[in-house]
N, C-alpha and C positions, 0 to 999 in steps of 0.2 A: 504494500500500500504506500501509496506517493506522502508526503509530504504535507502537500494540500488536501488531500484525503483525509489522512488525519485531524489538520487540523478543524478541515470541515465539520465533522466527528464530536468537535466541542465548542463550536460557536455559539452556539443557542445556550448552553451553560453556561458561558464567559459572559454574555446579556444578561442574565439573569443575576448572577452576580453584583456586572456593573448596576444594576437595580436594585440591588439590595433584598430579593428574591432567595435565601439563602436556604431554606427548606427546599424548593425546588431545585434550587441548583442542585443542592448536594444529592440529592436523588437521583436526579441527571447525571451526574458525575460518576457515582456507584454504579448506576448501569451500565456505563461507557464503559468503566477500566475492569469489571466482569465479563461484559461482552467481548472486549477488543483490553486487553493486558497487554498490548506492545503498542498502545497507545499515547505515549509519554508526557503528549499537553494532557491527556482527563487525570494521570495522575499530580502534573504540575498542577493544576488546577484546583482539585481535590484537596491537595494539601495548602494553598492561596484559602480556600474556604477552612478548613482548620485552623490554619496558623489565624484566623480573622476571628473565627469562634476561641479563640486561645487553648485549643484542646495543640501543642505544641509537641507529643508523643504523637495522635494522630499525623501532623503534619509532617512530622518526620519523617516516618513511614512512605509515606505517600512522596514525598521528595526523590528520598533512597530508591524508589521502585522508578521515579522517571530518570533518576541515573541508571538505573540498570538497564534500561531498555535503549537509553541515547548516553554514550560516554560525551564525557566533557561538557554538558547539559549545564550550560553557565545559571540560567535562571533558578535553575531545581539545587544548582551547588549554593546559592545564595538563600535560597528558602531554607536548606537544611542547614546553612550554618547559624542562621537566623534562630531557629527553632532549636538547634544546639545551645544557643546563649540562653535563649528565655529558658531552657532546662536549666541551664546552669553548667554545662558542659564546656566551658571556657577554652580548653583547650582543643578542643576538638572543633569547634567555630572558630578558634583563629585560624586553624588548618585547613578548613572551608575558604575562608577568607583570603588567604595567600594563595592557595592554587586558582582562584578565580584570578587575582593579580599577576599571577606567571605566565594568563592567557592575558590578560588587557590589563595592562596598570596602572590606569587611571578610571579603572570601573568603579562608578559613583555608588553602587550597590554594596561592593565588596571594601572601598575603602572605610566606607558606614560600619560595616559588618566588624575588621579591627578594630577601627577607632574606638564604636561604641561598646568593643569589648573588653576593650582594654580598659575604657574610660569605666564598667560597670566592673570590674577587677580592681578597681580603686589605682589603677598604672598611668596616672598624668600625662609621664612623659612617655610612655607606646602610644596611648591615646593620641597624645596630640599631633605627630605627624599626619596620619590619615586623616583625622577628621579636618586640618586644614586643608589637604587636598580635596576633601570631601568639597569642600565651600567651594574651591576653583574650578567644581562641574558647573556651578550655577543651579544649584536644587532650588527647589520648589521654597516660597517664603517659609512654610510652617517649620518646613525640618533644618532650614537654614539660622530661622532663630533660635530652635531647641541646640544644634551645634554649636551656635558663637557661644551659649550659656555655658555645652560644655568647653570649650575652649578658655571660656574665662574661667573657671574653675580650675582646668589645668594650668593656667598661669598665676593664679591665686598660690598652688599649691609647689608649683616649681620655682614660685617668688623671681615669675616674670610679669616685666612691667605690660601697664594695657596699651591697647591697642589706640 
């Protein structure tokens, strides 16, 4: 199956989603990756509708299965490193986090992904390289303010002056 097959396969769940339709979705979504398990967007996806419900063991799961099915699956590497941290699995997310960097290293997803693990590891200075390149993707205002906060905190705490 092509590509676009698949992805066709989960379009109607992704609307549903972006609607805020989330019982449905996830119905949809279960059907998909039963029906078609070498699907790898119904389990990306799947686990996007977990990791949103914060059920964060579900989403992992569901990540881990669309790397199994597509290696080097950048998006599913960052949902599962994501869902690593909110476990608490620290080091195993920043190891998510760097192998997404050794494919693009300036991935706005994956620099967040260190930063803000280091930064929830209580580690100022690992935190702060990433999340400053984080800001020079030019993210979206809300997670650009939450960063400069952690930013200033890491310089609070490595008694560097403000910006």
């Amino acid at each position: 199956m092509s590509d676009m097959e698949r992805w066709s396969q989960v379009e109607e769940s992704v609307e549903l989603l972006q609607t805020g339709d989330l019982p449905q979705a996830k119905k949809e979504l279960m059907g998909l990756v039963e029906a078609h398990p070498d699907n790898e967007y119904g389990h990306f996806f799947l686990g996007n509708l977990f990791y949103e419900e914060e059920d964060y063991a579900k989403a992992l799961k569901c990540y881990v299965a669309a790397m199994g099915v597509k290696k080097g699956y950048l998006g599913a590497m960052i949902g599962a490193g994501q869902s690593l941290r909110m476990l608490g699995d620290h080091e195993k997310a920043l190891r998510m986090g760097r192998q997404v960097l050794r494919v693009e290293e300036n991935d706005p997803d994956a620099l967040f992904l260190v930063g803000a693990t280091f930064f929830q590891r209580g580690e100022h200075a690992g935190a702060f390289g990433p999340l400053n390149r984080f800001l020079e993707t030019n993210p979206e205002i809300e997670i650009a303010i939450e960063v400069r906060g952690m930013l200033q905190i890491c310089r609070q705490e490595l008694g560097m002056p403000e910006e």
